[in-house]
N, C-alpha and C positions, 0 to 999 in steps of 0.2 A: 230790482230784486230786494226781499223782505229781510229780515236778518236773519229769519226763521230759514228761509231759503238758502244762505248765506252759510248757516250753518251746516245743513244737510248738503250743502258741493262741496262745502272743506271734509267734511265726513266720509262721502262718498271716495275723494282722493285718497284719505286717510287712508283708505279700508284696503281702496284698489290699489295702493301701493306698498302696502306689506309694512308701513309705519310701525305698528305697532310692533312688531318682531324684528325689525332691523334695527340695531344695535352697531354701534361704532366702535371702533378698537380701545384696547381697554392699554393705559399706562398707568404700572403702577407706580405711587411716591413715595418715598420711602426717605423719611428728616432725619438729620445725623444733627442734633443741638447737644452744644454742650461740651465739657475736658474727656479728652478719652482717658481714662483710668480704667484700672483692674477692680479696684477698691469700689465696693459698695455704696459711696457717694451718694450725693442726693444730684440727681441729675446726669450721671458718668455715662458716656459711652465706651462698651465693651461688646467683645462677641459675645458673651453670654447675656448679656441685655436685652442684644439686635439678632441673636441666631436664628429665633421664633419667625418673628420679620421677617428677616429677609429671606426666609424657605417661605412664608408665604408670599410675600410679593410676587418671587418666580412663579408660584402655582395661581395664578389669576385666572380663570376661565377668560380667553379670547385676547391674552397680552402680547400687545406688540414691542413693548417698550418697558424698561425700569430709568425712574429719573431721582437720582437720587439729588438731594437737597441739604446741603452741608454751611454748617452755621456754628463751628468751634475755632477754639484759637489754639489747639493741638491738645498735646499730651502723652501718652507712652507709645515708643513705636514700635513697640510688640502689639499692641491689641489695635494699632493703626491698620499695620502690615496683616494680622488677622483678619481683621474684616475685609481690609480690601480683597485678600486672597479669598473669603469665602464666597463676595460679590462676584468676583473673575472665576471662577471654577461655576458656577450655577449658571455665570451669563454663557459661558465657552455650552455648558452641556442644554442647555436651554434654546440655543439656539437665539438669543435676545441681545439687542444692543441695548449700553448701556448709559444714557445722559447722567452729568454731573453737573450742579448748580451750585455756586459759591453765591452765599447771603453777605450779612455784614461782614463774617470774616472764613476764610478756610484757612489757616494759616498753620504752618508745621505741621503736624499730625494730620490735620485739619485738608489740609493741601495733600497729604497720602490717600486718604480719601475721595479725592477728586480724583485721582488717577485711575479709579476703579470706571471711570467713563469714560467712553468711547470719544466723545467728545464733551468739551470741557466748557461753561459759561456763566457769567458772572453779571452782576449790574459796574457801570461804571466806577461806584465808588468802594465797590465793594475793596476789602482785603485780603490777597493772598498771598503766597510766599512762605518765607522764613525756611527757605528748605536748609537746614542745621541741626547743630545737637545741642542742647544747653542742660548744664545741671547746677542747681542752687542748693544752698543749705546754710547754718549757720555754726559760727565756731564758739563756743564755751568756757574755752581751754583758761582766758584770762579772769570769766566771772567766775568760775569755781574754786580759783583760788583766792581770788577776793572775799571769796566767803569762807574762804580756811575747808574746803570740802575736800576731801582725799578721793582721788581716783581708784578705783582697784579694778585692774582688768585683765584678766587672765586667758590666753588662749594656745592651741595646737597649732602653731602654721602661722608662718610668717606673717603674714599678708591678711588673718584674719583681720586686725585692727585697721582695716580702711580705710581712711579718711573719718576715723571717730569724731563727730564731734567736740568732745569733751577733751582731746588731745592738741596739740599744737599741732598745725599744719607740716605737714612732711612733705619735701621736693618729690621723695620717689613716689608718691602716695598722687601727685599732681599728674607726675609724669603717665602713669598708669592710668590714669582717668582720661589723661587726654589721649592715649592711645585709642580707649575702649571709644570714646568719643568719635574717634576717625574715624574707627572702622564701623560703626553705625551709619557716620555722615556718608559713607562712599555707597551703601546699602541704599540709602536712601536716592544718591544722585544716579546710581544704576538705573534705579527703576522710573525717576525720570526720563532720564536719555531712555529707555525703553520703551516708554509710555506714548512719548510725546516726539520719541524720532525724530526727521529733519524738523519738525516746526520750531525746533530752535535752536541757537547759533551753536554748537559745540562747543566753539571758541569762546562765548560766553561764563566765562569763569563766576563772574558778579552771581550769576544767577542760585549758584549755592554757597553763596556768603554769608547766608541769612537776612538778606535785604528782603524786604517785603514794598510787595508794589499795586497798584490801585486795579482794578479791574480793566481799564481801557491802558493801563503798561502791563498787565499781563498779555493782554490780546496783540500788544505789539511786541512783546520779548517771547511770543508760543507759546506760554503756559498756559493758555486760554484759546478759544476757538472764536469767541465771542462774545456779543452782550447781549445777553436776553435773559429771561425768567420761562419759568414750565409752560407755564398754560398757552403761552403765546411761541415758544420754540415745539412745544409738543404740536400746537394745531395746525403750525407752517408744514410742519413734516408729516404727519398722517390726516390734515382735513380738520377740518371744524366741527365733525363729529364724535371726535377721540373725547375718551371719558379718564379722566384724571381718577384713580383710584389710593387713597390716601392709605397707607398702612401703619397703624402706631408700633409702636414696640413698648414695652412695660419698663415705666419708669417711677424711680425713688424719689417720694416725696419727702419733703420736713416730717422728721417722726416726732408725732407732737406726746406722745407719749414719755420720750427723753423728757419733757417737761417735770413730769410726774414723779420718774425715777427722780430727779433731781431734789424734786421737795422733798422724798422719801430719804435723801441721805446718797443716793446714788448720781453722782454731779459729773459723773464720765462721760455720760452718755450726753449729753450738751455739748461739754466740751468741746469734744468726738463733732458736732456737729457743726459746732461754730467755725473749730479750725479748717474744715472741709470748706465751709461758705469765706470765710478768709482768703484760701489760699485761691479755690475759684473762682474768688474775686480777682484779684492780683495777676493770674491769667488772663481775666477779660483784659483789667485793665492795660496791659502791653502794648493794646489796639485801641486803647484810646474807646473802650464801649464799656 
């Protein structure tokens, strides 16, 4: 047979079997990178970032699947707990199950996000965990008066002055914190135990300590279902025909224009930008990336 021939019997196959209009199931991907924040950030994820997303991901023509692919080391867990809820409301009315993929880290926040998947999968060395609450900041109280600086703060209601920086540390001011603290942290282990049901021990206390653990101790402690990545968990479960469908969501780049302002006399707007890449530094770094 000529190749001329060769081509006209793959042709003919082609034609007589509907190749060209047969299409495979369509999953869509949908990247969670980055600190969840509220704030404007350069890189932040928020529901108002991802809300665009993730109503299209759900409307893919011929979707069997959303796989979501998360790559942060946490952040606020109001806009955790938002997304996740807007992910779980669209998968319940959609009718769609939902995969979760932990990259280098899911960690805190990072990990509430996982939870929006049905089932849960990581590579081995990946990181997840930290299910906790942590709040940091810094106190002043000794440099301002080294520098002879007068405080004046004046407020309605006991409790406005919160843990001011610029004030000495106050027990009842801790005390309070660490309330509001629990009761976040127990919001948070609800909806594990929820999530993730028998697949892990109850009794299990460590698991909300804030330990954080590797991809293949996740998958032994249930926080995880597994070890795989999309394309190869996505083709095992609908075929080798399934079409990964990538979805971005609109993300804040460096405003090089800050530059500008700067020269002109306006040095905020840097500022403003460095401290954001500073502190989401300082995030990454906790995991050692």
């Amino acid at each position: 047979m000529t190749l001329l021939d060769e081509i006209k019997t793959r042709a003919r196959s082609f034609w007589s079997g509907g190749s060209l209009f047969k299409r495979g199931p369509v999953v869509a991907v949908l990247r969670f990178e980055g600190v969840i924040s509220p704030r404007p950030r350069r890189g932040a994820v928020s529901l108002q970032t991802y809300a665009a997303a993730i109503d299209k991901a759900f409307s893919l023509k011929g979707l069997v699947a959303l796989a979501l692919v998360v790559n942060s080391p946490g952040g606020t867990p109001v806009q955790s707990a938002l997304l996740f809820r807007r992910i779980r409301q669209l998968a319940a009315e959609k009718k769609v199950p939902v995969f979760a993929f932990a990259e280098d880290v899911a960690a805190s926040g990072g990990y509430y996000l996982l939870l929006a998947g049905d089932e849960i999968y990581s590579e081995e060395a990946s990181i997840l965990g930290s299910i906790g609450v942590i709040s940091a900041s810094f106190g002043f109280a000794g440099l301002i008066q080294k520098w002879g600086v007068e405080r004046r703060l004046h407020t309605a209601g006991e409790r406005k002055a919160f843990l001011d920086p610029f004030l000495p540390e106050d027990e009842n001011d801790v005390e309070r914190l660490s309330l509001l603290q629990r009761s976040i942290h127990e919001v948070f282990q609800d909806e594990v135990r929820r999530r993730r049901g028998d697949k892990i021990d109850a009794a299990d206390e460590a698991l909300f300590s804030g330990e954080i653990l590797s991809g293949r101790m996740a998958v032994a402690r249930g926080l995880a279902d597994g070890i795989g990545e999309p394309r190869g968990v996505m083709r095992a479960r609908f075929g080798e025909n399934v079409r990964l469908r990538p979805v971005s969501a609109a993300r804040r780049r460096w405003r090089w224009r800050g530059l500008l302002r700067f020269s002109a006399g306006e040095p905020s707007a840097v500022l403003a930008e460095l401290l954001d890449w500073v502190e989401t530094r300082l995030l990454w770094a906790r995991f050692g990336l």
